[in-house]
C-alpha positions as CSV (number, residue, x, y, z in Angstrom):
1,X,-14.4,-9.3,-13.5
2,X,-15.8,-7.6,-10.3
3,X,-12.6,-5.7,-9.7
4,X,-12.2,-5.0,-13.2
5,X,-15.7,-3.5,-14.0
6,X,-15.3,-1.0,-11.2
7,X,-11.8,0.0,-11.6
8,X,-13.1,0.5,-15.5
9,X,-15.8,2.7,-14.1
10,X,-13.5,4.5,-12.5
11,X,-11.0,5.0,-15.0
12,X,-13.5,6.8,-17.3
13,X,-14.9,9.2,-14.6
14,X,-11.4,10.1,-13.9
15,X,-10.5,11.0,-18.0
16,X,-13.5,12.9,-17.8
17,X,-12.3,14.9,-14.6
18,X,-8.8,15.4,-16.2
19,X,-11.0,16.5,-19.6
20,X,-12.7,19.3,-18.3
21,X,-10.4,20.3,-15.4
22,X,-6.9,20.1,-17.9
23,X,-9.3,22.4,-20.0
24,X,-10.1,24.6,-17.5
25,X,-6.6,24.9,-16.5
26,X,-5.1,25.0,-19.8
27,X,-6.6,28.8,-19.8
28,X,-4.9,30.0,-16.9
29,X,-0.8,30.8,-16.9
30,X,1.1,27.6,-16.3
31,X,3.0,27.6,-12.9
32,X,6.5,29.3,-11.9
33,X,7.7,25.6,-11.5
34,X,6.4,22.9,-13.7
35,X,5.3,19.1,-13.2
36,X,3.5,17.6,-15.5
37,X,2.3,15.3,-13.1
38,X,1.4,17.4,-10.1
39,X,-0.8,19.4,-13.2
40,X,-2.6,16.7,-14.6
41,X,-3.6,15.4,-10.6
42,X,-4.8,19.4,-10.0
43,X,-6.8,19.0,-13.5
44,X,-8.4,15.7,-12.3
45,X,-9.0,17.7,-8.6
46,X,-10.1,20.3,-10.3
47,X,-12.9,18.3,-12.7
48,X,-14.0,16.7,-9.7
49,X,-14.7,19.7,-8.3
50,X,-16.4,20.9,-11.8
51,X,-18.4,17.8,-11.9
52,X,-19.9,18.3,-8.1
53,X,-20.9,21.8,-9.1
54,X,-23.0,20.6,-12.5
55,X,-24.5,18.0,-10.1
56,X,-25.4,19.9,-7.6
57,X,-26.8,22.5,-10.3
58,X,-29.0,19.7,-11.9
59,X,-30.2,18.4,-8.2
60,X,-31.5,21.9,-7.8
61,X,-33.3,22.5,-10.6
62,X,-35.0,18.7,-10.4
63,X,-33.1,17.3,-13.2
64,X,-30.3,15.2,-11.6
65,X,-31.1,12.1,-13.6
66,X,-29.2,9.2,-14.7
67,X,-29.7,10.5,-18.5
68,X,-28.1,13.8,-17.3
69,X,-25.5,11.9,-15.2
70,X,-23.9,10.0,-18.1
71,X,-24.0,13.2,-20.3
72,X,-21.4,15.2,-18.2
73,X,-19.2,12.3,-18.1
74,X,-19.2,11.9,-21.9
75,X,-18.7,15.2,-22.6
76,X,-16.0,15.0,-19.7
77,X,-14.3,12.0,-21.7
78,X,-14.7,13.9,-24.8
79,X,-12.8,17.1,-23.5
80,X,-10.3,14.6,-22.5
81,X,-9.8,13.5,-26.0
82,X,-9.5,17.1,-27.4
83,X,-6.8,17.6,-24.4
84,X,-4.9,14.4,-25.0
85,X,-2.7,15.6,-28.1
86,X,-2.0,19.3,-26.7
87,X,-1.1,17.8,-23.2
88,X,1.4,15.0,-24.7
89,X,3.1,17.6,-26.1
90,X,3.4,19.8,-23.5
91,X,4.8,16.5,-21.1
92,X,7.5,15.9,-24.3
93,X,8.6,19.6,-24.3
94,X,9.0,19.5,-20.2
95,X,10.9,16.0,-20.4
96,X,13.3,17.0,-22.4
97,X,13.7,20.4,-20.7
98,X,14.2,18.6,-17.3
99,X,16.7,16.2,-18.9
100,X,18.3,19.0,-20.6
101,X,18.4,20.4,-16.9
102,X,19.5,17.1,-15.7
103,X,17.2,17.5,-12.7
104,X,16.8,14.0,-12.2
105,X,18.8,13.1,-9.1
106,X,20.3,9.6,-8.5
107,X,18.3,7.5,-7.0
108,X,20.2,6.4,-3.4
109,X,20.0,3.1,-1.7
110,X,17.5,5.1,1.1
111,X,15.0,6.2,-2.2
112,X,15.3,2.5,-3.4
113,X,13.9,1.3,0.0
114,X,11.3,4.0,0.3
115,X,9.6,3.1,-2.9
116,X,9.6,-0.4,-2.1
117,X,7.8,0.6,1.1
118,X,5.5,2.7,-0.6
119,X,4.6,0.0,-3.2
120,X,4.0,-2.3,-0.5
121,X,1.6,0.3,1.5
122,X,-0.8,0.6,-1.6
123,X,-1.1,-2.8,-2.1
124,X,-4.2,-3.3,0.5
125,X,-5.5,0.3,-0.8
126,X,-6.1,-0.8,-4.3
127,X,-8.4,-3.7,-3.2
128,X,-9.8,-2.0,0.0
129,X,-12.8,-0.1,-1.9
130,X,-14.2,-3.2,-3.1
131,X,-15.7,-4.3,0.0
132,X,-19.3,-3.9,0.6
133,X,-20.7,-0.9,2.4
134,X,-20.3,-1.5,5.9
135,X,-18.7,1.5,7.9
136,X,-21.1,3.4,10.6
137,X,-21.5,6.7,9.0
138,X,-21.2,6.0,5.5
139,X,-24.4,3.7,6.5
140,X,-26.0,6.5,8.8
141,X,-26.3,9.0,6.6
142,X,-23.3,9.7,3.8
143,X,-24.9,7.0,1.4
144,X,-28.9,6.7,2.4
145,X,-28.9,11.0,1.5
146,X,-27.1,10.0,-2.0
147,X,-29.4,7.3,-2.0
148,X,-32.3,9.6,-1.8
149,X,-30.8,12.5,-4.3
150,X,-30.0,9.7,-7.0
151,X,-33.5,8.3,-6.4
152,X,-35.2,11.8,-6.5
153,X,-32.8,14.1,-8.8
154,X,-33.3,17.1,-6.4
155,X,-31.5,18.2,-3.6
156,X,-33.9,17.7,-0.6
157,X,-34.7,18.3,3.3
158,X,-34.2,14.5,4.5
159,X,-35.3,15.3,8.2
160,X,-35.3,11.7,8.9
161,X,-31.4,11.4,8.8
162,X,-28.8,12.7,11.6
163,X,-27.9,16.2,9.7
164,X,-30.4,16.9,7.4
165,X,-28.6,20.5,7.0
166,X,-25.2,19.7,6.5
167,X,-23.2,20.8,3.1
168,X,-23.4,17.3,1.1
169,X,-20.9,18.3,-1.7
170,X,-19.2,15.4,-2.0
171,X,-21.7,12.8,-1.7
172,X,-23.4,14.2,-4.7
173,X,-20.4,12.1,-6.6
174,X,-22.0,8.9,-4.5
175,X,-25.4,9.9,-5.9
176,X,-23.8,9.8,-9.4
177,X,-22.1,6.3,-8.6
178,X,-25.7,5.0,-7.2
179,X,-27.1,6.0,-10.3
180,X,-24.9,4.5,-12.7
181,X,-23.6,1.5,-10.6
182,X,-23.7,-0.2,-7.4
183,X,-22.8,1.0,-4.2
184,X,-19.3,0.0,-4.2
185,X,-18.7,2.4,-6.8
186,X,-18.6,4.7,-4.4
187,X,-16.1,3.5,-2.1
188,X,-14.0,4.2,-5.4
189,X,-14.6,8.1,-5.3
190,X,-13.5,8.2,-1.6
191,X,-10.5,6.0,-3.2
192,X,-10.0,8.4,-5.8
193,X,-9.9,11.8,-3.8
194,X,-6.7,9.6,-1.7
195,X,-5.2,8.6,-5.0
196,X,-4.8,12.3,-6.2
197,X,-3.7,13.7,-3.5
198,X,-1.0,11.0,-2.5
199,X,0.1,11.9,-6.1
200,X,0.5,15.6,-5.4
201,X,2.0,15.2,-2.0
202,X,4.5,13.1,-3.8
203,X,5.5,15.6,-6.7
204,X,5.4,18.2,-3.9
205,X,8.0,16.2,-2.1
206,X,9.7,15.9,-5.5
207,X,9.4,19.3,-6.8
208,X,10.2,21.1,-3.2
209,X,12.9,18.7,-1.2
210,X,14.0,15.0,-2.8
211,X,12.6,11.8,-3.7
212,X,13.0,10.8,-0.3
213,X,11.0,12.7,1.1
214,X,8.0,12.2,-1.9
215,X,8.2,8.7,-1.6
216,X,8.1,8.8,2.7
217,X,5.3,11.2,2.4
218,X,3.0,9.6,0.3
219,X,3.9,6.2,1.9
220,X,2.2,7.6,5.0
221,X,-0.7,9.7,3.9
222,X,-1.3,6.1,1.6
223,X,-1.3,4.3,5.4
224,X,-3.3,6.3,7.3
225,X,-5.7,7.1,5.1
226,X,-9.0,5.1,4.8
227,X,-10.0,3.9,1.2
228,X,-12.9,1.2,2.5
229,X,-15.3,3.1,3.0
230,X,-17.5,6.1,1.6
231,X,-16.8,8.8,3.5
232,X,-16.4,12.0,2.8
233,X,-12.9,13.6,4.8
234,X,-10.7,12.2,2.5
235,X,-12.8,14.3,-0.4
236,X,-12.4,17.1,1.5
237,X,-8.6,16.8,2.3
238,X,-7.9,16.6,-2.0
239,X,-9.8,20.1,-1.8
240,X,-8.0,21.1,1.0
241,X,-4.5,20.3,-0.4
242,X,-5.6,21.5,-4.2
243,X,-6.1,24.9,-2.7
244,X,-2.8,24.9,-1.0
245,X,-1.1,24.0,-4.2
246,X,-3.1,26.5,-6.5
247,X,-2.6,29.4,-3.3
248,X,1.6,28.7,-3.6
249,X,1.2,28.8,-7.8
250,X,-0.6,32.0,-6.8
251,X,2.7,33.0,-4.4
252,X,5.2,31.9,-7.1
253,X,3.4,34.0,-9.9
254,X,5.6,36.8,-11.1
255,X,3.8,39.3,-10.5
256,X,1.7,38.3,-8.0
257,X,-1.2,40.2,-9.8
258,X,-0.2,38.2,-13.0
259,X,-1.5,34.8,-11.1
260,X,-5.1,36.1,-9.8
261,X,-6.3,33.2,-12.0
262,X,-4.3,30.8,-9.2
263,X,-5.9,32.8,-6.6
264,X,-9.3,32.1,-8.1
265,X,-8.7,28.1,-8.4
266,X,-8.1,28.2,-4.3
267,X,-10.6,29.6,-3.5
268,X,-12.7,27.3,-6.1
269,X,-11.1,24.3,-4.4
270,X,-11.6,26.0,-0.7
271,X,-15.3,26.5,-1.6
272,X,-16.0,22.7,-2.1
273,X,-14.4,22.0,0.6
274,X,-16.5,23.9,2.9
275,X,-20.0,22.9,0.6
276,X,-18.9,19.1,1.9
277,X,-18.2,19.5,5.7
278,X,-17.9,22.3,7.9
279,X,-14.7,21.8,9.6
280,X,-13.1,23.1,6.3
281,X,-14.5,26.4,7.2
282,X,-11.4,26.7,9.4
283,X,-8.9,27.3,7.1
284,X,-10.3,30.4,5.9
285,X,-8.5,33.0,8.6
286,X,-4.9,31.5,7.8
287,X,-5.7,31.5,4.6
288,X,-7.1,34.8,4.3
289,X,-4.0,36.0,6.3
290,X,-1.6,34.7,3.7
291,X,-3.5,36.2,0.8
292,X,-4.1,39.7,2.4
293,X,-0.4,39.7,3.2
294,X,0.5,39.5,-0.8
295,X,-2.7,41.1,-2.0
296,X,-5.2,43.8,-1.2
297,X,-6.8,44.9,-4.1
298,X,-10.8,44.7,-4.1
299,X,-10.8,43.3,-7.3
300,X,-8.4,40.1,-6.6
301,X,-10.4,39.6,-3.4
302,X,-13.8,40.3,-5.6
303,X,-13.1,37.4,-7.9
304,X,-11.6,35.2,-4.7
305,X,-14.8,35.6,-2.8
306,X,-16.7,34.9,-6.1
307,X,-15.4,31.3,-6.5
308,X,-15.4,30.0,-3.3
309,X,-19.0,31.3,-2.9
310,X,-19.8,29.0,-6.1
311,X,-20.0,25.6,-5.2
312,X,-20.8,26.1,-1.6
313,X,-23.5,29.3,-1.4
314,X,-26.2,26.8,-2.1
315,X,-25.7,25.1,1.6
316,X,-25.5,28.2,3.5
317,X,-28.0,30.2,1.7
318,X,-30.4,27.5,1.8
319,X,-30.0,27.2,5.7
320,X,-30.3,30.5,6.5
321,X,-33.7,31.2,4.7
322,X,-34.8,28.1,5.8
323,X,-33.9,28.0,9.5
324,X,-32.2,31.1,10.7
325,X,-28.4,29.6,10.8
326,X,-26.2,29.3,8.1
327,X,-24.4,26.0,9.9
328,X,-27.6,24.0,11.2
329,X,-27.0,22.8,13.7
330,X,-23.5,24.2,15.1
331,X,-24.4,27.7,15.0
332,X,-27.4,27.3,17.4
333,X,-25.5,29.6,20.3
334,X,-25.4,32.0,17.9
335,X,-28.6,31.7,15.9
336,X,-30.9,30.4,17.8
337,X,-31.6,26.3,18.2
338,X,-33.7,24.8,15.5
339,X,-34.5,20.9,15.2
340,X,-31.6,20.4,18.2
341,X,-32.7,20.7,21.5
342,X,-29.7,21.9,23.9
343,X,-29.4,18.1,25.5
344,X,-28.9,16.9,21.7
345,X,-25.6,19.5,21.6
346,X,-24.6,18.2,25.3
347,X,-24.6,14.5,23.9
348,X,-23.4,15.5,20.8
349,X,-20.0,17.2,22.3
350,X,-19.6,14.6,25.1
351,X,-19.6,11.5,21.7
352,X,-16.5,13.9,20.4
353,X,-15.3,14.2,23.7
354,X,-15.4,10.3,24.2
355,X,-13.8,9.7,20.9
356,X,-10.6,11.9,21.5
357,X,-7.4,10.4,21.1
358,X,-4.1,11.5,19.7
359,X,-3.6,11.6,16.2
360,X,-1.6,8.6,13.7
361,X,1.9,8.2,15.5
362,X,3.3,8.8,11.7
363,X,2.7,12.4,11.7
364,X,4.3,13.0,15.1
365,X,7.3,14.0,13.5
366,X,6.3,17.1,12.3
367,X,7.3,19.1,15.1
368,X,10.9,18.6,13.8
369,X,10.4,20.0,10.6
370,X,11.8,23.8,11.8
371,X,15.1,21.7,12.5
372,X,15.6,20.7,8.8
373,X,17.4,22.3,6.5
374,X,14.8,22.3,4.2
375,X,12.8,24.6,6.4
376,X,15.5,27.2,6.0
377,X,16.1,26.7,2.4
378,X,12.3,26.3,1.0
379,X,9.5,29.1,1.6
380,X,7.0,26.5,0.5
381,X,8.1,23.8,3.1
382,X,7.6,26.4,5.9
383,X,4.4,27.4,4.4
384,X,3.5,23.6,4.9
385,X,4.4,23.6,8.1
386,X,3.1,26.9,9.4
387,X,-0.2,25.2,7.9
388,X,0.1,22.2,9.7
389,X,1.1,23.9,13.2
390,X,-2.1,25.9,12.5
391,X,-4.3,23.0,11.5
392,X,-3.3,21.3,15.0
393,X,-3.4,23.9,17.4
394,X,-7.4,24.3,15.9
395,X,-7.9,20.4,16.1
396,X,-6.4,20.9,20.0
397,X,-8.9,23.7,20.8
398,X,-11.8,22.4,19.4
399,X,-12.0,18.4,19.3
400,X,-9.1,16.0,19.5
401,X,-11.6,13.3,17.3
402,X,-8.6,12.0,14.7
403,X,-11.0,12.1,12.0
404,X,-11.4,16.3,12.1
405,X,-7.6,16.4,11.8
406,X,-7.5,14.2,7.9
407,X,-8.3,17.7,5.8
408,X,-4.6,18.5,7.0
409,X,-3.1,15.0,6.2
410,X,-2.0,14.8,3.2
411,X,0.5,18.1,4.5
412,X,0.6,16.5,7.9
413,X,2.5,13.6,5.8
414,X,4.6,15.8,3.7
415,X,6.2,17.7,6.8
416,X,5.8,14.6,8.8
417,X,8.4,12.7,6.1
418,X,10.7,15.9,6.6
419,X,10.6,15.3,10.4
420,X,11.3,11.7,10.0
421,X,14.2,12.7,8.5
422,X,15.7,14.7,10.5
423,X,15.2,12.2,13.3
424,X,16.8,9.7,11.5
425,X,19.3,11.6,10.6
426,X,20.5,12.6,14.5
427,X,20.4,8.8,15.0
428,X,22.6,8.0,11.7
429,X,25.2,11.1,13.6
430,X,24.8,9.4,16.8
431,X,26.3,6.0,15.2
432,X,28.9,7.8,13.4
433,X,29.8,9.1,16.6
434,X,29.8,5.7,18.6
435,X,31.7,4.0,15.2
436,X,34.1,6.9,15.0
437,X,32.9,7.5,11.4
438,X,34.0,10.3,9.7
439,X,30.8,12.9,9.0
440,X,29.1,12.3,6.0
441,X,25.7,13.6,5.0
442,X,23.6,16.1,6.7
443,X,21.2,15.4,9.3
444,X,18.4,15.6,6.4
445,X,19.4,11.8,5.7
446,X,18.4,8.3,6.8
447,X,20.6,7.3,3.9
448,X,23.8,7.2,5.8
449,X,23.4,4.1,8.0
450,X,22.2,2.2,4.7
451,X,24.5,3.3,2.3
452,X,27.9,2.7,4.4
453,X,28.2,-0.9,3.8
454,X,31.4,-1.1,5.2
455,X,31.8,-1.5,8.9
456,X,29.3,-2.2,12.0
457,X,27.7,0.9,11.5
458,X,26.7,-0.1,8.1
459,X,26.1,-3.6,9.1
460,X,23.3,-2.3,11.7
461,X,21.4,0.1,8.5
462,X,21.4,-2.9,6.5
463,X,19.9,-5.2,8.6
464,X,17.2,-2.5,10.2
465,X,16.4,-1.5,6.6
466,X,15.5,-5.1,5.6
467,X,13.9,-5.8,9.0
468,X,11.8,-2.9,8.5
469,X,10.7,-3.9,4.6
470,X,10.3,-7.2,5.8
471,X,7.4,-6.1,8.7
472,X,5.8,-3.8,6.6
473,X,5.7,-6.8,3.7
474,X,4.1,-9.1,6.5
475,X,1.7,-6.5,7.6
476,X,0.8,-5.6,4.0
477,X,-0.3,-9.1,3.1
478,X,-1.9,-9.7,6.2
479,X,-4.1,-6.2,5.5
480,X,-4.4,-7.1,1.7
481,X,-5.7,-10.6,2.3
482,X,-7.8,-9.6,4.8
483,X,-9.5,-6.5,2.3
484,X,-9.8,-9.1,-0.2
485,X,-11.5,-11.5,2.4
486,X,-13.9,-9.0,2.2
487,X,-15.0,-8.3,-1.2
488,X,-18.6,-9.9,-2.1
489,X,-19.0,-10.1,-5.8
490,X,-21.9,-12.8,-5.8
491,X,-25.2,-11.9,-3.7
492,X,-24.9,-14.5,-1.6
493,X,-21.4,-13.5,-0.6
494,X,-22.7,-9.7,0.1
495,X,-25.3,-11.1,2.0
496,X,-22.9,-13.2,4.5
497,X,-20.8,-10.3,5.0
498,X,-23.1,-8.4,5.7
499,X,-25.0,-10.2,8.5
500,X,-21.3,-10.7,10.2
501,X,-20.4,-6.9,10.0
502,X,-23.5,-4.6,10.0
503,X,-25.6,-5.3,13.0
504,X,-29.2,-5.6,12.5
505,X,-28.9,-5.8,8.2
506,X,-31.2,-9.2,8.6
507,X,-33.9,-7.4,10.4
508,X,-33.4,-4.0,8.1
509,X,-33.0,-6.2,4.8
510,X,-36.8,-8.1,5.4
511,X,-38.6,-4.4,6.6
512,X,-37.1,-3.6,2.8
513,X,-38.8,-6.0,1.3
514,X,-41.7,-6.1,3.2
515,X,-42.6,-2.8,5.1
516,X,-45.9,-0.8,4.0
517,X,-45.8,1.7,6.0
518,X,-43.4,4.2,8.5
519,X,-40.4,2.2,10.5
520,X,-39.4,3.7,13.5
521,X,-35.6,2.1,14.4
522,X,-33.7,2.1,17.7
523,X,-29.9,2.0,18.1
524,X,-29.6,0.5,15.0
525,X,-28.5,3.8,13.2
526,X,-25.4,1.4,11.4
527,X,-27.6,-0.6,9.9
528,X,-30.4,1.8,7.9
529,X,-29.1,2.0,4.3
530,X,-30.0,-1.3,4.1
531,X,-33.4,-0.8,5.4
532,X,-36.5,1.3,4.3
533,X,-35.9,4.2,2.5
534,X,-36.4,6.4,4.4
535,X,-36.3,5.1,8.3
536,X,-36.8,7.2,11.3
537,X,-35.0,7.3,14.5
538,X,-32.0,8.6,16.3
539,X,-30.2,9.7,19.3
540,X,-30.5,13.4,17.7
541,X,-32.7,16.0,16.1
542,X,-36.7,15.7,15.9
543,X,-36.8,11.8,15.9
544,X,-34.7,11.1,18.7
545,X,-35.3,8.1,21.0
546,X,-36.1,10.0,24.3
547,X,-38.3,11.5,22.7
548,X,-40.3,8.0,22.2
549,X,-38.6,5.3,25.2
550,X,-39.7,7.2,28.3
551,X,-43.7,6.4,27.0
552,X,-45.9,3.6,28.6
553,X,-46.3,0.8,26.0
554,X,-50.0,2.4,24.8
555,X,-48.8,6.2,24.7
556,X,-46.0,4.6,22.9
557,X,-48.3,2.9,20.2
558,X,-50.7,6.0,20.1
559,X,-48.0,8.3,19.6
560,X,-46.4,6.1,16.5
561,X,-49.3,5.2,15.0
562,X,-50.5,8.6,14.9
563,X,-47.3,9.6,12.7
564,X,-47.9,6.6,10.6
565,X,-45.8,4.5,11.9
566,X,-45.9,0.4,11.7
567,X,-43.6,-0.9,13.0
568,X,-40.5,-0.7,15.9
569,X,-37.4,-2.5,15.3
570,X,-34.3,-2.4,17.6
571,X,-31.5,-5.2,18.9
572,X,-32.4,-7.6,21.4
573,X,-30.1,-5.8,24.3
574,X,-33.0,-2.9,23.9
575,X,-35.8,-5.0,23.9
576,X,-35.9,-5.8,27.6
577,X,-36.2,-1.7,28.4
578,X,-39.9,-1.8,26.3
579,X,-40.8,-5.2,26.9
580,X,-40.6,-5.3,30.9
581,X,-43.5,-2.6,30.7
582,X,-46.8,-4.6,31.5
583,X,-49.0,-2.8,28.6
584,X,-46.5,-3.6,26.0
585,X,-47.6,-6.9,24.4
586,X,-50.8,-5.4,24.3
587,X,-50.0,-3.0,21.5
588,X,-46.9,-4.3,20.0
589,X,-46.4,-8.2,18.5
590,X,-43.6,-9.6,17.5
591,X,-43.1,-9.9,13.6
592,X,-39.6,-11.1,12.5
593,X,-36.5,-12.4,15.0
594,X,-33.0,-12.5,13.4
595,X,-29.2,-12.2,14.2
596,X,-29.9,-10.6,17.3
597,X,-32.3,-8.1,16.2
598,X,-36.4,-7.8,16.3
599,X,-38.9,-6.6,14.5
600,X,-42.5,-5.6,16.3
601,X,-45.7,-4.7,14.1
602,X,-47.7,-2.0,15.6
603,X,-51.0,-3.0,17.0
604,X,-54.3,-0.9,16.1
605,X,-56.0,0.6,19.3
606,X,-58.8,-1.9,20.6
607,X,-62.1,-0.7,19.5
């Protein structure tokens, strides 16, 4: 029933995205090259998109309420229901047209395997988001500022977290999700934002090379991606990829001028993007070239600059009155520092630095894509992959942390699949070549050492294709067991897992339920969603722990108490660093002990 209620959750806020974004889209010329399917995931992109703007409008104006909240997603579901009949007419009328076309190719031995692989991928992804919260950042700030929003309905300066400044598009969903449900729920918008766009990338491999190639994409972008967790990146790579689609309907539109609608929708998509992280503010100069390369007129870019100005202005207006630069805090060289002092940028660069590490080992492949064939027949595969060699060289220049590279992914997986390919494919010619086989398919194939079942060389692609389905099978119930190991649908389960995985939730959990006052924290920035709402403390901005740990144990209390503090609470490895300072028991005392973690009550001055 747990699994059930949230999937059912889901499921409505997803007809209510189709509802308003198959309406939005219903207004706008249909594409050069149709899919139903790759339409309705754009509409259901496109309503979330819709449904972070009316949030985001309602925060601002105060009234982002639960009341208001289930309101747009009944109107949502009822917009769905007045698209239902028009839209399963229009899928009838392009079924029979494709059979009529007989566009369906035959499915191959090589396609047979790859959607048995993919099937076995998403098996640990459709019970990963029902874990409890647990990842750092979705702890450290993603969900205690949707906390705050759902709890407040206004869009607020939370100086207390890491980046109180940061665009926080996407985590106005989670706000939603805290309002209406738990906070699983919104591990299942993170979820959701990976569902839609493996869809695309799949009818994209359908639509612009073979079923191969859809069903090795989405396999991978499935795999790498992370669906446990309420993070925001994978949000940001649907928009990402939605804008690529819409910007190539745009290209395809005959005329050109005829699609300024598609041109719109990008930009739309680009715009929430950028309103939920700011590395998605680097796609605008390839973007922009490939659009002032097709299109010039004031007008086209008038309307462009419009909608991707929409959901995101808010962010950078807001930042720009409020402290001089539009990107608080990474614009400080150029605007001046505000609430980051130049050590917190020198930490904050050498943390990248530390994490830097080459990307997923299943996208390596792209650098083969300009050998495929497919790069020389299809404009919109070396469109993907001039986007990807782009997105790369950036993530090269400016951070080499794998998580800044996941906007690019789900295209990262579709060219990746094309590479694959073609490797395969020179290793399939290099048996042919040791077996004295005559040459069969292209070099686009892996399906040649599985289909020729007669002879060694067959032999060998028979036995590594059902070596390699039987791995991935052992690794996929391994993952999936352990993902549903996780799930905690009784409180007393949630509260087991989280003592084992979130360090410091005891400590956090009792200053919940029993704090009066301020709580300062130390190194326990994992742990504060499930503490006081809101807790100070971090290794950054205006509350940062140098600012506090250098002080003798009275300056220490003076300066706390003075800021209404009442109470420390940090992890016993830290403890020794205030302790060992001979005034410190006189103004601190010990108040709660747990699972490696303390809690010390303030002292008042001495009279």
């Amino acid at each position: 029933m747990f699994a059930a209620a949230h999937y059912a959750a889901l499921a409505i806020f997803v007809v209510g995205c189709w509802g308003f974004g198959r309406a939005l889209l219903a207004r706008l010329a249909p594409p050069t090259r149709r899919d139903a399917w790759l339409e309705a995931a754009m509409a259901a992109a496109l309503g979330v998109g819709l449904f972070i703007c009316a949030f985001q409008a309602l925060a601002i104006f105060g009234a982002f309420k639960v009341g208001a909240t289930v309101a747009l997603i009944a109107a949502g579901v009822v917009a769905a229901a007045l698209q239902l009949r028009p839209w399963l007419r229009e899928l009838r009328t392009l079924r029979a047209a494709a059979a009529g076309a007989n566009a369906a190719a035959p499915w191959t031995r090589a396609d047979k395997i790859a959607t048995m692989a993919l099937a076995l991928v998403a098996l640990p992804a459709l019970v990963a988001p029902l874990a409890p919260p647990a990842a750092f950042d979705e702890l450290m700030y993603h969900l205690p500022y949707a906390r705050q929003v759902a709890e407040q309905g206004f869009l607020g300066i939370h100086e207390w977290l890491r980046y109180p400044w940061f665009p926080y598009n996407y985590n106005l969903l989670y706000a939603a999700a805290l309002q209406v449900g738990d906070d699983v729920l919104p591990h299942f918008l993170n979820a959701l934002a990976g569902a839609l766009s493996v869809v695309m990338v799949f009818r994209l491999g359908m639509q612009h090379a073979n079923r191969l190639t859809a069903c090795i994409g989405a396999a991978i972008w499935l795999g790498i991606g992370d669906y446990s967790n309420a993070l925001i990146d994978m949000g940001v790579a649907l928009f990402v990829l939605s804008a690529c689609v819409a910007l190539w309907w745009w290209r395809e539109s005959e005329p050109v001028h005829g699609g300024m609608r598609w041109l719109g929708v990008a930009a739309f998509c680009l715009g929430v993007a950028a309103g939920s992280k700011y590395q998605a503010l680097t796609f605008l100069p390839l973007v922009a070239l490939f659009v002032v390369w097709h299109e010039r007129r004031p007008k086209a870019w008038a309307l462009a600059l419009l909608c991707f100005l929409l959901p995101c202005v808010y962010w950078y207006a807001r930042n720009a009155v409020m402290t001089g630069d539009p990107f608080n805090p990474i614009g400080a060289r150029v605007f001046g520092f505000t609430d980051w002092i130049p050590a917190d940028y020198v930490q904050q660069l050498a943390d990248v630095r530390d994490h830097a590490a080459r990307p997923n080992v299943l996208i390596w492949s792209v650098v083969l894509v300009p050998f495929s064939v497919m790069w020389k027949r299809s404009a919109a595969v070396r469109a993907a992959g001039w986007f990807c060699f782009y997105s790369v060289a950036v993530w090269l220049v400016t951070s080499r942390y794998p998580r800044y590279l996941t906007a690019s992914f789900p295209l990262l997986a579709f060219t990746a699949a094309i590479g694959w390919q073609v490797l395969f494919g020179w290793i399939a010619t290099g048996l042919r070549r040791l077996f004295g086989l005559k040459a069969g398919q292209g070099a686009d194939s892996v399906a040649v050492p599985v289909e020729a079942s007669s002879g060694r060389a067959g032999l060998v692609g028979d036995w590594v294709a059902v070596l390699l389905l039987a791995v991935l099978a052992a690794v996929s119930v391994r993952q999936t067991a352990a993902k549903v190991a996780m799930i905690s649908p009784t409180q007393e389960q949630r509260e087991a897992f989280l003592r084992q995985h979130v360090p410091g939730y005891a400590v956090m959990d009792y200053l919940r339920r029993t704090a009066t006052g301020r709580v300062y924290q130390i190194n326990l920035n994992e742990a504060i969603y499930y503490g006081p709402n809101p807790i100070w403390g971090d290794t950054l901005g205006p509350w940062r722990y140098t600012d506090f740990g250098r002080l003798s144990g009275a300056d220490l209390a003076r300066k706390l108490g003075g800021l209404g503090f009442v109470a420390v609470v940090l992890p016993d490895a830290v403890v020794p660093v205030f302790s060992g300072r001979t005034d410190f028991d006189k103004y601190f005392t010990l108040q709660y002990e747990k699972d490696g973690s303390r809690v010390y009550r303030i002292l008042p001055p001495a009279p």
